[in-house]
TORPA-4810 file (N, C-alpha, C, O; in nm, 3 decimals):
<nodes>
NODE_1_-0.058_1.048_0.302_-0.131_1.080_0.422_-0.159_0.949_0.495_-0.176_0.840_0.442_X
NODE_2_-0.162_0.982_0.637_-0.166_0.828_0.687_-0.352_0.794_0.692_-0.422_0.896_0.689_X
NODE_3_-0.406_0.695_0.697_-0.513_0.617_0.752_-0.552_0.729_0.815_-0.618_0.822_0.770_X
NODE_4_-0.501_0.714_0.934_-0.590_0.802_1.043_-0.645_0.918_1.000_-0.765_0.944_1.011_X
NODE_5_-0.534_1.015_0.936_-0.536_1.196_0.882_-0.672_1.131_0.754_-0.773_1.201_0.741_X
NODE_6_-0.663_1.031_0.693_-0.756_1.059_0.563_-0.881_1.039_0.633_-0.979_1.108_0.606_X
NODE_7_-0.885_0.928_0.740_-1.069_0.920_0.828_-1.083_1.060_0.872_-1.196_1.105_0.852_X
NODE_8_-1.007_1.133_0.920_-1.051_1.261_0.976_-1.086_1.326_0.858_-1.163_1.415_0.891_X
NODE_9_-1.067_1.327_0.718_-1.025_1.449_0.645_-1.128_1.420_0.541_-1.143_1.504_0.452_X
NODE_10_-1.176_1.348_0.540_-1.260_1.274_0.408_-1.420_1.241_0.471_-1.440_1.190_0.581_X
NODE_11_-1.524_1.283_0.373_-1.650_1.210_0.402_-1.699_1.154_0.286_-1.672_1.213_0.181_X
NODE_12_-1.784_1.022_0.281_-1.800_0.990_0.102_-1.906_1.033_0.079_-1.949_0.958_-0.009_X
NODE_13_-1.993_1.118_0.102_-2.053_1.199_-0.005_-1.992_1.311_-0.156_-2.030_1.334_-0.271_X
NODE_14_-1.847_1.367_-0.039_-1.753_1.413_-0.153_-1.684_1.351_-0.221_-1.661_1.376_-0.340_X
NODE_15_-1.639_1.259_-0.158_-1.553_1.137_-0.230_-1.609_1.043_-0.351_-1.561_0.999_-0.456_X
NODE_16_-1.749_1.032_-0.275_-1.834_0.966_-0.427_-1.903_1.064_-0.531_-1.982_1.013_-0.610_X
NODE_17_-1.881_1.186_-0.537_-1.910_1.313_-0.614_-1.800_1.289_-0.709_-1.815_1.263_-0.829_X
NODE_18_-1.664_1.300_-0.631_-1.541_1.362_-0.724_-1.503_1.187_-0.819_-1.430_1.166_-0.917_X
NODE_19_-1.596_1.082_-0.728_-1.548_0.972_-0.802_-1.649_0.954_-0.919_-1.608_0.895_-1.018_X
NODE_20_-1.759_0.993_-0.917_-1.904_1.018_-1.056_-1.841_1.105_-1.139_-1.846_1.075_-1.258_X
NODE_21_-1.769_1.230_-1.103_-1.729_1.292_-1.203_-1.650_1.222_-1.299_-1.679_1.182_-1.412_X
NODE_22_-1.529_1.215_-1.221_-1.427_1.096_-1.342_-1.444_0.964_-1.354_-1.356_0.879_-1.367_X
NODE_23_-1.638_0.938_-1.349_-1.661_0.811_-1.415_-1.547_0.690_-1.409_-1.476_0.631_-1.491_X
NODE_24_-1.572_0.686_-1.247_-1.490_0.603_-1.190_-1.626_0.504_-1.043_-1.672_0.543_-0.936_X
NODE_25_-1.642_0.369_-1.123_-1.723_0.298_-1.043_-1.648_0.235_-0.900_-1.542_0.174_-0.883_X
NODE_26_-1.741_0.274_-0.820_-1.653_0.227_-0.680_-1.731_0.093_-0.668_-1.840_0.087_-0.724_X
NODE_27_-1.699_0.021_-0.623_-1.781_-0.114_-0.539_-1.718_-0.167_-0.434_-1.788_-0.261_-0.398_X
NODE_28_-1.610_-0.157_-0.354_-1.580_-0.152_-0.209_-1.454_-0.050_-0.168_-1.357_-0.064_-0.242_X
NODE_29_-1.440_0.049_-0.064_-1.290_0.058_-0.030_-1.321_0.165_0.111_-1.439_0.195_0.127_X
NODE_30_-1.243_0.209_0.188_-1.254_0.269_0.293_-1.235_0.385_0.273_-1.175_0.402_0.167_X
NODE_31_-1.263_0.491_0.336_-1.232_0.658_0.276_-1.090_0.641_0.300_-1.021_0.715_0.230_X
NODE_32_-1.043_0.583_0.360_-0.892_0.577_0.376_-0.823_0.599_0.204_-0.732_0.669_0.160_X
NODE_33_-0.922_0.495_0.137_-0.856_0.535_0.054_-0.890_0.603_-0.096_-0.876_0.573_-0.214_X
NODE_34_-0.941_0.712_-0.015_-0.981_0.801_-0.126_-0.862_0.875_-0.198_-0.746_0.872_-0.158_X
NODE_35_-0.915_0.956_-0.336_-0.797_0.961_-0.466_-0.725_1.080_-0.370_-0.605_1.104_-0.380_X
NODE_36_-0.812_1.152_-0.274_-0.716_1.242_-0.216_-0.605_1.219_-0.094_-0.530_1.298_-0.038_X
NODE_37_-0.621_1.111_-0.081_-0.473_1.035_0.017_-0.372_1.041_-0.022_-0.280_1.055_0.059_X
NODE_38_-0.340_1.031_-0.198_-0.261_0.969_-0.281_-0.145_1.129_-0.311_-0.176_1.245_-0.284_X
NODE_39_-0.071_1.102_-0.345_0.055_1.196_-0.401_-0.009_1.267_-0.555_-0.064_1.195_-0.638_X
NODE_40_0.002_1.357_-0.566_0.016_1.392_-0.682_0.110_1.311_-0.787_0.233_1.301_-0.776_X
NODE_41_0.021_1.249_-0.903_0.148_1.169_-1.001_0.225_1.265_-1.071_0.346_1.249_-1.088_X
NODE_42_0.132_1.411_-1.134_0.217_1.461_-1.249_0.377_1.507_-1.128_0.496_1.510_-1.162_X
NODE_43_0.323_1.533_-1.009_0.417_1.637_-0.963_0.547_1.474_-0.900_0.665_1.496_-0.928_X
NODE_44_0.520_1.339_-0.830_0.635_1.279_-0.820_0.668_1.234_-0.965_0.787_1.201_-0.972_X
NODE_45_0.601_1.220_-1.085_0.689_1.145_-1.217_0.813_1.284_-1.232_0.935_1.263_-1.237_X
NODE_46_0.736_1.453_-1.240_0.808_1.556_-1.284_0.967_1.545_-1.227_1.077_1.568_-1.277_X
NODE_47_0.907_1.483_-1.062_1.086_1.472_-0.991_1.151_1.364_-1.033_1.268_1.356_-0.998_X
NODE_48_1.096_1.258_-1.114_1.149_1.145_-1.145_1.246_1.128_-1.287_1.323_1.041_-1.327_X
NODE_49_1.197_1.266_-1.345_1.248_1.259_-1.496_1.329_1.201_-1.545_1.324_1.167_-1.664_X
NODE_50_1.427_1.174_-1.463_1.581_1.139_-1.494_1.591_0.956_-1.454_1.685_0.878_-1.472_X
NODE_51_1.466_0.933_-1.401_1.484_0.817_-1.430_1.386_0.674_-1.461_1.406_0.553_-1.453_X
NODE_52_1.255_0.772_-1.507_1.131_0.701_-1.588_1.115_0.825_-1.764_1.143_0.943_-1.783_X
NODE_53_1.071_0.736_-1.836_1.019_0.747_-1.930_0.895_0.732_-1.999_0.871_0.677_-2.106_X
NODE_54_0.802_0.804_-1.899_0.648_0.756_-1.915_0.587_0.732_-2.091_0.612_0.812_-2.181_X
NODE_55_0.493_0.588_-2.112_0.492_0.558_-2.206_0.344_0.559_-2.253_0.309_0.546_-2.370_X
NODE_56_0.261_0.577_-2.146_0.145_0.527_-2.116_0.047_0.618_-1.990_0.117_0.655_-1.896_X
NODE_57_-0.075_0.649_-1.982_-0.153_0.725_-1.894_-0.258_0.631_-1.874_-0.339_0.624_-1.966_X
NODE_58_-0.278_0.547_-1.764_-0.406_0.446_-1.730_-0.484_0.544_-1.653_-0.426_0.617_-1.572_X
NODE_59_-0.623_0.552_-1.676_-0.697_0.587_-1.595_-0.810_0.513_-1.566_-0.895_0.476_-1.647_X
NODE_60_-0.806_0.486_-1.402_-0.859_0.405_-1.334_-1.011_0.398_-1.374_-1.014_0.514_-1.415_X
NODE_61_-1.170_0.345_-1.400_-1.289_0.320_-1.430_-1.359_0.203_-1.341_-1.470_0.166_-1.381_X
NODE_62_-1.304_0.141_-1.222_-1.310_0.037_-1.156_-1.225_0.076_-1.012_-1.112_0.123_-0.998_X
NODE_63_-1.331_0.036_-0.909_-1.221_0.027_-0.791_-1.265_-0.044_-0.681_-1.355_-0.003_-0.607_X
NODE_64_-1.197_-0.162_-0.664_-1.262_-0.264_-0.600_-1.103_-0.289_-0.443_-0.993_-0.342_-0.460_X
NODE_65_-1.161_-0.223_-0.305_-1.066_-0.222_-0.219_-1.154_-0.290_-0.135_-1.277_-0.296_-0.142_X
NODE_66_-1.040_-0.365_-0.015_-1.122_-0.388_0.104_-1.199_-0.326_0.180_-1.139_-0.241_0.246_X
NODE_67_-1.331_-0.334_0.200_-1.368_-0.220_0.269_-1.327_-0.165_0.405_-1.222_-0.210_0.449_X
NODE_68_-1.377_-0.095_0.462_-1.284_-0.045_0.615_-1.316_-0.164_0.695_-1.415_-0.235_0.708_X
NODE_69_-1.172_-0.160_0.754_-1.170_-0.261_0.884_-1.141_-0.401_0.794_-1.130_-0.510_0.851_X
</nodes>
């Protein structure tokens, strides 16, 4: 999703809800780039099969972005 579509589409009261749930500490970033901008991973690795071999699942606990602007 571009910048623009996620400022329209996002407010961080929800964004910092869904980020407390999965005990995920924010300390700077723009709603731009909230987790809902992003692609689904299970669904691009599923199209990728044929040419990753996932070995490993990181899940993020830290998120330190520029803030907006």
């Amino acid at each position: 999703m571009s910048r623009t579509k996620a400022r329209e589409s996002f407010v961080w009261g929800g964004v910092r809800r869904e980020l407390q749930v999965a005990k995920v500490e924010l300390i700077s970033a723009g709603i731009d780039e909230a987790p809902g901008v992003y692609k689904d991973i299970h669904k691009e690795m599923a199209q990728q099969r044929d040419l990753v071999v996932p070995i490993a699942r990181l899940n993020p606990r830290l998120v330190k972005m520029a803030p907006r602007g």
